[in-house]
Biotite code that builds the C-alpha atoms (Angstrom):
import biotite.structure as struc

atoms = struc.array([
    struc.Atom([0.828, 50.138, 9.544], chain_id="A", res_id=1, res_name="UNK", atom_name="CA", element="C"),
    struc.Atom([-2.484, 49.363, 11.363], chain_id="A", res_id=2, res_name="UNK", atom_name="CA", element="C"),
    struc.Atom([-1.217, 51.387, 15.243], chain_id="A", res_id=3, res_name="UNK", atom_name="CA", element="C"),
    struc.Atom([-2.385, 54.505, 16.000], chain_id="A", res_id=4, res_name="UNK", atom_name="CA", element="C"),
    struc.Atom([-1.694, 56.777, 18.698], chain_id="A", res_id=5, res_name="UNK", atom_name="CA", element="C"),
    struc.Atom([-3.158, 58.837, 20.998], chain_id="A", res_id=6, res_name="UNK", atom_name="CA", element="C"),
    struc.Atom([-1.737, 60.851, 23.379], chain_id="A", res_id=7, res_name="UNK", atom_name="CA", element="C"),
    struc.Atom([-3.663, 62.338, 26.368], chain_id="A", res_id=8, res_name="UNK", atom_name="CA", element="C"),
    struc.Atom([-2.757, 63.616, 29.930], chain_id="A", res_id=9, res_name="UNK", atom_name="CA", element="C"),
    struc.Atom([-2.335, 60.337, 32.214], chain_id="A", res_id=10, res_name="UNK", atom_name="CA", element="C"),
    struc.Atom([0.159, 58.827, 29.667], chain_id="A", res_id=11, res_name="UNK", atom_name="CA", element="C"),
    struc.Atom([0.886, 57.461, 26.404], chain_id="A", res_id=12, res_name="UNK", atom_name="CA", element="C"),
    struc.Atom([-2.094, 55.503, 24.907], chain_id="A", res_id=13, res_name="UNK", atom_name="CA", element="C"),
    struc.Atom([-1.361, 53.132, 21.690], chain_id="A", res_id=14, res_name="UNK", atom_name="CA", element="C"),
    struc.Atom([-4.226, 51.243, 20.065], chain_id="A", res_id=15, res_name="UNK", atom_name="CA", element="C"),
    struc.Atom([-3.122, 48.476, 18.547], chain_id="A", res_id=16, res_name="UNK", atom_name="CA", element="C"),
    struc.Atom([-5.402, 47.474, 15.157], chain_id="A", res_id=17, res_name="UNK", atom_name="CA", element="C"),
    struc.Atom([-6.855, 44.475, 16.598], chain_id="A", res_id=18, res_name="UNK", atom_name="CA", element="C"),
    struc.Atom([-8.194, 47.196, 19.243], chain_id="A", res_id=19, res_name="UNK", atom_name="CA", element="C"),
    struc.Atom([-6.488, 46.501, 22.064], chain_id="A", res_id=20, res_name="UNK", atom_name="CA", element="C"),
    struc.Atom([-4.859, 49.193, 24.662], chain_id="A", res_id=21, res_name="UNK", atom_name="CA", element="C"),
    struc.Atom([-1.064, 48.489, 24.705], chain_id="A", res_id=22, res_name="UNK", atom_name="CA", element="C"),
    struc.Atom([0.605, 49.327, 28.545], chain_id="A", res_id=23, res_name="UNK", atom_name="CA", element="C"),
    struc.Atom([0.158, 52.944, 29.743], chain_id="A", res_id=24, res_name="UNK", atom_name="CA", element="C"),
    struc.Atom([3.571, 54.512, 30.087], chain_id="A", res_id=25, res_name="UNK", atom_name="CA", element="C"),
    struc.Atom([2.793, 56.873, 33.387], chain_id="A", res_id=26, res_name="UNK", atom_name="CA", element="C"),
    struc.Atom([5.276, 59.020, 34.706], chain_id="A", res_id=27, res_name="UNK", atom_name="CA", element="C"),
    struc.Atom([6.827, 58.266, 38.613], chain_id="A", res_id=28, res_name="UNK", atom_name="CA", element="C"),
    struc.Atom([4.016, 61.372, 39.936], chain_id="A", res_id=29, res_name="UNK", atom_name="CA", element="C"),
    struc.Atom([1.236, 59.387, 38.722], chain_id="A", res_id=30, res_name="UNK", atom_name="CA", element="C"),
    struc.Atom([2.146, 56.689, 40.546], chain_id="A", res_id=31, res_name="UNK", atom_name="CA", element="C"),
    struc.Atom([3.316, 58.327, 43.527], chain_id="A", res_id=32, res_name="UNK", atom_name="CA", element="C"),
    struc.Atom([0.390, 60.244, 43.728], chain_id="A", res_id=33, res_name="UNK", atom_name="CA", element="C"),
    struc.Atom([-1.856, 57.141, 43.286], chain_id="A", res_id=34, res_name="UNK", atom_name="CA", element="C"),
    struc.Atom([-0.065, 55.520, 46.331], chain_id="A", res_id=35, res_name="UNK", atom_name="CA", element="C"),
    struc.Atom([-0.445, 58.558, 48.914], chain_id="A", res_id=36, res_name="UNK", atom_name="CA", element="C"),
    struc.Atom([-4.701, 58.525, 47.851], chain_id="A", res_id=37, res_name="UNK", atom_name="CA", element="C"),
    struc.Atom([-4.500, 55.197, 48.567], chain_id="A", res_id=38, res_name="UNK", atom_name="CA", element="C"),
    struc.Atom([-2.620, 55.464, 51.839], chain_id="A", res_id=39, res_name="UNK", atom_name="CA", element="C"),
    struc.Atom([-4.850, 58.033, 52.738], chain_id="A", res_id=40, res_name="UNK", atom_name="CA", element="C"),
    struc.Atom([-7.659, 56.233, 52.348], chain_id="A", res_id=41, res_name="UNK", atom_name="CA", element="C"),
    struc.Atom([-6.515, 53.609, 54.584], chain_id="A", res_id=42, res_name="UNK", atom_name="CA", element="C"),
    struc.Atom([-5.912, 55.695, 57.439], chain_id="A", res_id=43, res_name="UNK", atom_name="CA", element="C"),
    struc.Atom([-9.431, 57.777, 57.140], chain_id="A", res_id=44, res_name="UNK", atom_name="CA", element="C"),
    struc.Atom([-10.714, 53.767, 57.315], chain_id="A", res_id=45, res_name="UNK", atom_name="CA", element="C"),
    struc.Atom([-8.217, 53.017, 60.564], chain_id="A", res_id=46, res_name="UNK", atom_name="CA", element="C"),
    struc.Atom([-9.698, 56.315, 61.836], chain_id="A", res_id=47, res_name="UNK", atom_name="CA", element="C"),
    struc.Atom([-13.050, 55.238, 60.930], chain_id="A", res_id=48, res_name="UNK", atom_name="CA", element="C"),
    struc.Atom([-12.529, 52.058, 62.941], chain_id="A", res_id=49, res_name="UNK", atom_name="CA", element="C"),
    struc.Atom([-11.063, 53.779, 66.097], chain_id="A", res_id=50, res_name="UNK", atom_name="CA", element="C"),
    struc.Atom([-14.176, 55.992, 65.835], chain_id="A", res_id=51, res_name="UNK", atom_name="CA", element="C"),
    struc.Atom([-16.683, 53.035, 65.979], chain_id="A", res_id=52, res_name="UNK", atom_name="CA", element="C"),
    struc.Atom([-14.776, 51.170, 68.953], chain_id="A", res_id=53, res_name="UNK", atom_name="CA", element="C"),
    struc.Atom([-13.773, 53.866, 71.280], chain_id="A", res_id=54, res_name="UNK", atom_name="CA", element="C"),
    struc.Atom([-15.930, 54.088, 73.964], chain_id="A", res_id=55, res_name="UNK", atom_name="CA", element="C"),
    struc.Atom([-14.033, 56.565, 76.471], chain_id="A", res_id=56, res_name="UNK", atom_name="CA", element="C"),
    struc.Atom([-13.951, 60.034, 77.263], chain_id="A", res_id=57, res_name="UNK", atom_name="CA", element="C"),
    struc.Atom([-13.913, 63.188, 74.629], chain_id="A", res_id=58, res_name="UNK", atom_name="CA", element="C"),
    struc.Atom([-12.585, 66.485, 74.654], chain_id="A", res_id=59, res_name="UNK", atom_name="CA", element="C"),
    struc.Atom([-16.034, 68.345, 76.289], chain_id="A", res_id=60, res_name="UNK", atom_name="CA", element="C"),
    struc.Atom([-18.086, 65.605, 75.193], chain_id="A", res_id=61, res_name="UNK", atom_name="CA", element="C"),
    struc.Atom([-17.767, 67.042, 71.287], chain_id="A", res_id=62, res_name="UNK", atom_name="CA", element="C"),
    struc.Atom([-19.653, 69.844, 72.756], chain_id="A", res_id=63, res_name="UNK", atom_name="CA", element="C"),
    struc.Atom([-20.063, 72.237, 69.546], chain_id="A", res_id=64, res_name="UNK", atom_name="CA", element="C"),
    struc.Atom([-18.284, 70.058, 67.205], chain_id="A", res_id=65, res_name="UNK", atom_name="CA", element="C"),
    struc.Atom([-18.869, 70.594, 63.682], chain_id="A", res_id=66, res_name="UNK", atom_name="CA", element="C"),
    struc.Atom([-20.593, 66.941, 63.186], chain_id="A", res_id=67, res_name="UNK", atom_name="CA", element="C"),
    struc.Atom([-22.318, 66.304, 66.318], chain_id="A", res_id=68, res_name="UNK", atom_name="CA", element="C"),
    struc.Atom([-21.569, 65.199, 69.228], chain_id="A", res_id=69, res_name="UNK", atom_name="CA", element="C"),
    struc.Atom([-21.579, 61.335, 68.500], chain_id="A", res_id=70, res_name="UNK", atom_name="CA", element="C"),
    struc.Atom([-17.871, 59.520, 67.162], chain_id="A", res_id=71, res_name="UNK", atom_name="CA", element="C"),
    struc.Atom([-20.257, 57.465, 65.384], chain_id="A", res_id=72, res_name="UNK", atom_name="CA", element="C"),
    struc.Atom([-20.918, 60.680, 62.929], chain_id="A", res_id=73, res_name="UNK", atom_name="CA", element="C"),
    struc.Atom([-17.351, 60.766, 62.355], chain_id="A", res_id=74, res_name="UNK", atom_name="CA", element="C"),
    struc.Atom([-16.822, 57.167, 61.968], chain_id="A", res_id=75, res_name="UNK", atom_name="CA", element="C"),
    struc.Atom([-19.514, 57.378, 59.114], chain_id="A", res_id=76, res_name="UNK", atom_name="CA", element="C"),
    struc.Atom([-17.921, 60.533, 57.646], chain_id="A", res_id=77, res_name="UNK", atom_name="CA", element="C"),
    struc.Atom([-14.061, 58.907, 57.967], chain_id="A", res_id=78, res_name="UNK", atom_name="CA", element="C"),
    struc.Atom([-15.101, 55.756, 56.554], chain_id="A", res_id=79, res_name="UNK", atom_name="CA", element="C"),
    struc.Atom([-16.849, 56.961, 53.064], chain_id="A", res_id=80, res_name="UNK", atom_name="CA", element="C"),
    struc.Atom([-14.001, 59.684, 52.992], chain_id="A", res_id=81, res_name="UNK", atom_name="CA", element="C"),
    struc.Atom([-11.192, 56.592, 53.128], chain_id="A", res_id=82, res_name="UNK", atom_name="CA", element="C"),
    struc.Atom([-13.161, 54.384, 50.707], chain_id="A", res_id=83, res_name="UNK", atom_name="CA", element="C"),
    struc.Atom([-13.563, 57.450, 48.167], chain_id="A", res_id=84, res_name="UNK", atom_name="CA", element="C"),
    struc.Atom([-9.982, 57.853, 48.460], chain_id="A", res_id=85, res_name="UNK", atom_name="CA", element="C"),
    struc.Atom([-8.698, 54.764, 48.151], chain_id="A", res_id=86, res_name="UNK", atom_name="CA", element="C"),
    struc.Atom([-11.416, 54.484, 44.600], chain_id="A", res_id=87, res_name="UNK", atom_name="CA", element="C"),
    struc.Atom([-9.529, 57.785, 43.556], chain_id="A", res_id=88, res_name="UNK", atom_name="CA", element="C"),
    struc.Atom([-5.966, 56.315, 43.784], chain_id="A", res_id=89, res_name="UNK", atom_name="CA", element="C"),
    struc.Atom([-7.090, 53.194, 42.040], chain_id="A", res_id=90, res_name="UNK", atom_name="CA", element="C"),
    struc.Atom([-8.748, 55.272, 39.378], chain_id="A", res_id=91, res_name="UNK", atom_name="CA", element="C"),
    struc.Atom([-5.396, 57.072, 38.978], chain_id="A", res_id=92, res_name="UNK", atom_name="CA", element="C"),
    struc.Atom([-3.873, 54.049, 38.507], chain_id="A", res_id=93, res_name="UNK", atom_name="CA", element="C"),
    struc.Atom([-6.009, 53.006, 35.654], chain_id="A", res_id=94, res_name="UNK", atom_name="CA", element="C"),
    struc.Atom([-7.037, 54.770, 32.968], chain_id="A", res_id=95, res_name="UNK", atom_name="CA", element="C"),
    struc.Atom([-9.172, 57.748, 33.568], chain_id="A", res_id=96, res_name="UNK", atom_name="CA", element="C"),
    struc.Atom([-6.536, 59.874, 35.795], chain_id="A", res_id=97, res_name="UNK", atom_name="CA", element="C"),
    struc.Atom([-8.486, 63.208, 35.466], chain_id="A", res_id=98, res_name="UNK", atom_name="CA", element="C"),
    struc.Atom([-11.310, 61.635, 36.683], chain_id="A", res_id=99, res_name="UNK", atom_name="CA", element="C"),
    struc.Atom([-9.834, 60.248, 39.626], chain_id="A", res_id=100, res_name="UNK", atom_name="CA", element="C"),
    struc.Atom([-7.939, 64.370, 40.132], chain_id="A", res_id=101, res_name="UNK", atom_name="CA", element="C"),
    struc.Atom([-11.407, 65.889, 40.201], chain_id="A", res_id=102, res_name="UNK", atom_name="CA", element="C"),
    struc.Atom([-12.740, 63.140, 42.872], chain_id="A", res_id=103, res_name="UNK", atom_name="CA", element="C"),
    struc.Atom([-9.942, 63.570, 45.300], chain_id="A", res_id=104, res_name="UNK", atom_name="CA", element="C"),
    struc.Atom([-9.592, 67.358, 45.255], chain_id="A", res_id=105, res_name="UNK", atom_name="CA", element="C"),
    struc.Atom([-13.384, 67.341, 46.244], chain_id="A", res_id=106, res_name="UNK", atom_name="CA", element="C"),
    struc.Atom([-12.825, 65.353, 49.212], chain_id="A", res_id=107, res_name="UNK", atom_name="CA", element="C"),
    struc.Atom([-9.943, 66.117, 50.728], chain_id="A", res_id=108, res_name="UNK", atom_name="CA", element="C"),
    struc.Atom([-10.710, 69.617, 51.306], chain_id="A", res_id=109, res_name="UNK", atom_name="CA", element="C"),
    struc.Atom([-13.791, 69.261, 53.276], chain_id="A", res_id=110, res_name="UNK", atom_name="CA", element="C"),
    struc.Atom([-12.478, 66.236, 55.486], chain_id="A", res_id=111, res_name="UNK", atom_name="CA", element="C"),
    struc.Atom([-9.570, 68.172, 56.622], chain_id="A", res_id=112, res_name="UNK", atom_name="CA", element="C"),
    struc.Atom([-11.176, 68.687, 60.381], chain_id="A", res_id=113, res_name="UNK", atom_name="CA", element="C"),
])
């Protein structure tokens, strides 16, 4: 008496009667999936840095490159990219996992130069 359940995509959701969320059960995908966003993420970032500190030669100077011809550009680009991945696997972690799909689908597919 007094629980009530609700079940939606990212899991099993049970609100207790004093209104508090019990533990998300998530399956092992969920997880997994969370983790490679967020590892992801933390290479665009490592890119991102790389991008800011290397000061050597280029392939033909970025000559026609779809961003410019400055690895500042892609610094810029690599480092929102990471940080909106690594948001998206944390979001999949919590409690709005569609959300968090629809965010990472978007931005994968245009940052893979």
């Amino acid at each position: 008496m007094g629980a009530t359940k609700d079940i939606r995509e990212a899991g099993e959701h049970v609100t207790t009667r004093e209104g508090q969320a019990a533990p998300v059960k998530r399956s092992g995908w969920l997880t997994f999936s969370a983790v490679v966003l967020i590892i992801a993420g933390i290479m665009r970032v490592l890119d991102a840095i790389w991008a800011f500190r290397y000061h050597g030669a280029v392939p033909n100077g970025l000559k026609d490159a779809t961003l410019g011809h400055s690895l500042a550009t892609y610094g810029w680009v690599w480092l929102i990219t990471g940080a909106i991945l690594i948001a998206a696997g944390a979001f999949v972690l919590g409690p709005s996992a569609r959300t968090s799909a629809e965010i990472s689908t978007t931005t994968r597919g245009p940052t893979a130069l």
